[in-house]
KOLDRENSE-59473 format. One line per 8 residues: number of its first residue (from 0); their letters; for each residue x, y, z of C-alpha. Coordinates in nm, 3 decimals, padded with zeros to 5 digits. Example, Ala and Ser with C-alpha at 12.3 -4.5 7.8 and 13.67 -1.06 7.14 Angstrom:
BEGIN
0 = as = 01.230,-00.450,00.780; 01.367,-00.106,00.714
END
This chain:
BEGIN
0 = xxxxxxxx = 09.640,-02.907,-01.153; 09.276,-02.835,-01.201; 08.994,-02.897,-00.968; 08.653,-03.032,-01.004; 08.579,-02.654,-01.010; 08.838,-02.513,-01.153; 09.094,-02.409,-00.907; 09.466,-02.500,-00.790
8 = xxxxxxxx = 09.383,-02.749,-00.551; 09.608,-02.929,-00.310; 09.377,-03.091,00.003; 09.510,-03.247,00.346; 09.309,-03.422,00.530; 09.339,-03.590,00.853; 09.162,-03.881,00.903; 09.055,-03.959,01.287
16 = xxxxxxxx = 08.927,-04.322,01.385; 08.701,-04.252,01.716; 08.556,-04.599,01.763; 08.235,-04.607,01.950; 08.130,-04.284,02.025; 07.760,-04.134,02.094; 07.600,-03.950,01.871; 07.555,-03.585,02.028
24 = xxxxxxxx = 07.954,-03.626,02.111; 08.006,-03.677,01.740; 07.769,-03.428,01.644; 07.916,-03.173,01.870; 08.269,-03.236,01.714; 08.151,-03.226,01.377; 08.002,-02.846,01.485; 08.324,-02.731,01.642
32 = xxxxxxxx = 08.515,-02.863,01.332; 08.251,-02.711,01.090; 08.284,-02.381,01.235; 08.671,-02.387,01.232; 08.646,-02.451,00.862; 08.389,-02.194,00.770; 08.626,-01.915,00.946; 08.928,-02.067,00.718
40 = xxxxxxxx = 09.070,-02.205,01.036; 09.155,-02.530,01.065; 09.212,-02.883,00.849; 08.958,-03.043,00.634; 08.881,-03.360,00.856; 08.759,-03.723,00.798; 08.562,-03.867,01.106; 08.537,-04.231,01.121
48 = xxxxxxxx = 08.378,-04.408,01.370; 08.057,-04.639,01.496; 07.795,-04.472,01.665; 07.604,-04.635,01.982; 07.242,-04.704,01.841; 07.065,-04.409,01.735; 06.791,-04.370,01.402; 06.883,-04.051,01.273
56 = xxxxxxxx = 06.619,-03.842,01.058; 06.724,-03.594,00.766; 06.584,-03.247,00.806; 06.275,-03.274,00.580; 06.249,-03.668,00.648; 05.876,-03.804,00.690; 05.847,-03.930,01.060; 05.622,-04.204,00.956
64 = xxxxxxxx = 05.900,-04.378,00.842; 05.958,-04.464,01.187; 05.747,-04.774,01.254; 05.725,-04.709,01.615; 05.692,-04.433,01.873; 05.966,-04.230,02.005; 05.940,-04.373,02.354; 05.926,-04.740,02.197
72 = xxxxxxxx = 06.270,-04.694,02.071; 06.399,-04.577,02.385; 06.301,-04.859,02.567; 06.521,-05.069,02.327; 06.835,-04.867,02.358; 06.795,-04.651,02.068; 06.803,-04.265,02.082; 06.642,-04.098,01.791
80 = xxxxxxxx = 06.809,-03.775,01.711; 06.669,-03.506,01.434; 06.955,-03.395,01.236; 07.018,-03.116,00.943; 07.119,-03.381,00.675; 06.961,-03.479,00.327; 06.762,-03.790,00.341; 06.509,-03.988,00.539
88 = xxxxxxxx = 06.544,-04.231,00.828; 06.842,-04.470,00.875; 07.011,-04.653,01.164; 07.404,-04.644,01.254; 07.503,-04.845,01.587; 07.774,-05.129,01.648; 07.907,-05.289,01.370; 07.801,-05.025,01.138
96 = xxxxxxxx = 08.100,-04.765,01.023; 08.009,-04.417,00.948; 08.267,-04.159,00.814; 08.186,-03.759,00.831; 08.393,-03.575,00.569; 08.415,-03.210,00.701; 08.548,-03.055,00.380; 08.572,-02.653,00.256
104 = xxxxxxxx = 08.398,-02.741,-00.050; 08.440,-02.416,-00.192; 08.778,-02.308,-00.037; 08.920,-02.682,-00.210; 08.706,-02.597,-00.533; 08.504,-02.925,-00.503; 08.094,-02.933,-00.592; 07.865,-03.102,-00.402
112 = xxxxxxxx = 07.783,-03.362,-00.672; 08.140,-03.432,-00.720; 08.155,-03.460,-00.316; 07.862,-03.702,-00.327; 07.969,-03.908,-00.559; 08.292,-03.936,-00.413; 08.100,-04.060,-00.078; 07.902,-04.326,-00.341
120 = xxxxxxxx = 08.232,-04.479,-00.502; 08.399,-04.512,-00.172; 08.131,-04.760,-00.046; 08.149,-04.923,-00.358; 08.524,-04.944,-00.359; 08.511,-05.062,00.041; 08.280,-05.346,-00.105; 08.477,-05.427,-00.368
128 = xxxxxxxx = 08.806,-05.506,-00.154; 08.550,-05.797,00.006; 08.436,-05.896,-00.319; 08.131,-05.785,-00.306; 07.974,-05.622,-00.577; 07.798,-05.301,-00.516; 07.640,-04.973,-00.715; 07.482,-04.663,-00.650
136 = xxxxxxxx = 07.109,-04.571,-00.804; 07.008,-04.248,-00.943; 06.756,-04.082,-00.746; 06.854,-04.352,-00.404; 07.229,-04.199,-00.279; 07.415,-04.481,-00.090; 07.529,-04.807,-00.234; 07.321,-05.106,-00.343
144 = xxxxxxxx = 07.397,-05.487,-00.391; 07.140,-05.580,-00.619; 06.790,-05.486,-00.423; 06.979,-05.488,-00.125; 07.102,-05.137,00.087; 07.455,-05.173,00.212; 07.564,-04.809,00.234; 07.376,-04.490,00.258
152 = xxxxxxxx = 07.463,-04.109,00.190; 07.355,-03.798,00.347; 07.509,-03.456,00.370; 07.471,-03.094,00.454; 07.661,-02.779,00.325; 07.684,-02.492,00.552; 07.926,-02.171,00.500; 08.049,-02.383,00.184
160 = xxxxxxxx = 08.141,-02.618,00.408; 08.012,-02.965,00.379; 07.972,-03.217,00.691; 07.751,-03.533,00.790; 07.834,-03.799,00.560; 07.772,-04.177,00.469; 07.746,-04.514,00.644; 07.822,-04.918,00.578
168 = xxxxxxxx = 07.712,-05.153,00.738; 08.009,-05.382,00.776; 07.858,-05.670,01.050; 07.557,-05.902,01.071; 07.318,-05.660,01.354; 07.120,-05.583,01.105; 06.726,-05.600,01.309; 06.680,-05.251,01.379
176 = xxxxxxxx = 06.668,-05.140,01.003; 06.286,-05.343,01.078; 06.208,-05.126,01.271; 06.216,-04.814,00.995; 06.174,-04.763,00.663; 06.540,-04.746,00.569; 06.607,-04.441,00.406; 06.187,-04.390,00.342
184 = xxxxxxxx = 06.215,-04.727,00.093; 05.906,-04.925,00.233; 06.066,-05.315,00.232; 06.381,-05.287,00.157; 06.634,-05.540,00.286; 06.941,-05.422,00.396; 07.255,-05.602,00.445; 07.628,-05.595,00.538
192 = xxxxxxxx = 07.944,-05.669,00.420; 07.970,-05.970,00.674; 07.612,-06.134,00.474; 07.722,-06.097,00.158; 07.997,-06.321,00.281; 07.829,-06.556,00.425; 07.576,-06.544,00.106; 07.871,-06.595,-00.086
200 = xxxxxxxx = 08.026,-06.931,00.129; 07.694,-07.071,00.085; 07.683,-07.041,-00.248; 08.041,-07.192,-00.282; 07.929,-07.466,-00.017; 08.232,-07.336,00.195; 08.067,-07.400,00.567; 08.354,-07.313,00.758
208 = xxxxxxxx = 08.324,-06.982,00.590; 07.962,-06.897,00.712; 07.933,-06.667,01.077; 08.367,-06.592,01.079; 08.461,-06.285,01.215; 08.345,-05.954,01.057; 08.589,-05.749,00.890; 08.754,-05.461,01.137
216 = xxxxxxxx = 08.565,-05.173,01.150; 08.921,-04.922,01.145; 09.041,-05.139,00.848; 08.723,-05.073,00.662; 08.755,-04.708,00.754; 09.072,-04.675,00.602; 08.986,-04.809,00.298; 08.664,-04.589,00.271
224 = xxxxxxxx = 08.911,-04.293,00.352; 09.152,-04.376,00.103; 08.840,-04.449,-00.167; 08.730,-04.108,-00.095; 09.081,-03.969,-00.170; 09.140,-04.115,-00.486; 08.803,-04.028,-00.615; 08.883,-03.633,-00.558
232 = xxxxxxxx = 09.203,-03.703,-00.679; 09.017,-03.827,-00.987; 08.880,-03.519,-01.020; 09.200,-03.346,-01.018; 09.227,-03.288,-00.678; 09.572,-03.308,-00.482; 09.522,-03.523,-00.192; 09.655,-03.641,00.085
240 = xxxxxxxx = 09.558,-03.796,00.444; 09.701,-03.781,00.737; 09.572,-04.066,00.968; 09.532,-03.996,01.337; 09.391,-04.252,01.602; 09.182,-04.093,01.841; 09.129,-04.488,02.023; 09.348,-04.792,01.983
248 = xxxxxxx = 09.218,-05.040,01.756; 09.012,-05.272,01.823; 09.102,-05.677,01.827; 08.903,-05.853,01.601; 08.562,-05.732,01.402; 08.228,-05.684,01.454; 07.965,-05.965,01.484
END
């Protein structure tokens, strides 16, 4: 079976669910698990987890994006890390699930755009299983409802190897994203799976509905990991994940 670039391909991945987890901890794993992959050691490896608050900042990302000082955020409880990724500023923290695909792009046969994309349509297929209706925009990676951000993208190949990743917000937290211009877009509202369905009971006039329990962050997770499967499999990829849990999972959602 071909691959998106042309070779036998046959992928296993193993997905891990960390939970909450700092960021330098993450970003150290990520490293460690990069430079396994890069020496052809190793398994291509699906992080999943929710970060304790941080604003992260692509490598070329404009720091006036950030609407206050370094040592302002601090004071709030959010680090602000510099990071080798595409992209401008975003947030992750509770309630918001971010998966890092570390993935021998060019061992597997798989381009970057077809990697990308694959990041795109798993948002949009997470949203979808919550009726929601979500897109991605040329020239704006992530995932949009309407004029709203819901999901964002950013990556970095090194070695052929690709790691960082994308993030949805899945519950209602959503203040700090005021405090940045999310992903350098001046204005723009962002939301969460959790507001779009308590948009939607609204609409209906279904009260009850409104402020429930946000979905499970690990259930989300799996659905973004299986989203991401099928879309390389789509491209004629041979895929298949084996799920490890790194932390139990967590009763309930996230507010």
């Amino acid at each position: 079976m071909g691959s998106a670039g042309g070779y036998a391909l046959g992928m296993e991945f193993e997905h891990r669910w960390l939970g909450r987890i700092g960021y330098d901890e993450a970003h150290a794993l990520q490293r460690a698990l990069l430079a396994e992959r890069a020496e052809g050691r190793g398994r291509d490896t699906l992080l999943t987890l929710e970060h304790e608050p941080v604003m992260t900042l692509g490598r070329n990302a404009d720091p006036s994006h950030l609407l206050l000082d370094e040592s302002d955020y601090a004071a709030r409880g959010i680090a602000v890390r510099h990071v080798e990724r595409g992209g401008e500023v975003t947030y992750h923290g509770p309630g918001h699930l971010v998966m890092y695909p570390i993935v021998a792009l060019r061992e597997n046969g798989i381009s970057l755009r077809a990697h990308i994309r694959a990041l795109e349509v798993a948002l949009i297929a997470a949203c979808a299983a919550f009726g929601i209706t979500a897109e991605r925009r040329d020239g704006a990676p992530g995932c949009w409802v309407g004029d709203r951000k819901i999901g964002a993208v950013g990556v970095r190949v090194e070695r052929g190897v690709a790691w960082h990743g994308l993030a949805l917000n899945v519950g209602r937290d959503l203040a700090p994203f005021d405090l940045i211009n999310p992903c350098g877009h001046a204005g723009v509202v962002s939301t969460s799976i959790a507001l779009e369905q308590d948009w939607a009971a609204t609409a209906r006039g279904e009260r009850d509905a409104i402020g429930t329990t946000a979905p499970d962050l690990q259930s989300v997770a799996d659905l973004v990991a299986r989203a991401y499967e099928s879309e390389l499999a789509a491209y004629g990829a041979r895929v298949s994940i084996t799920d490890i849990s790194a932390v139990p999972a967590a009763a309930g959602g996230s507010r």
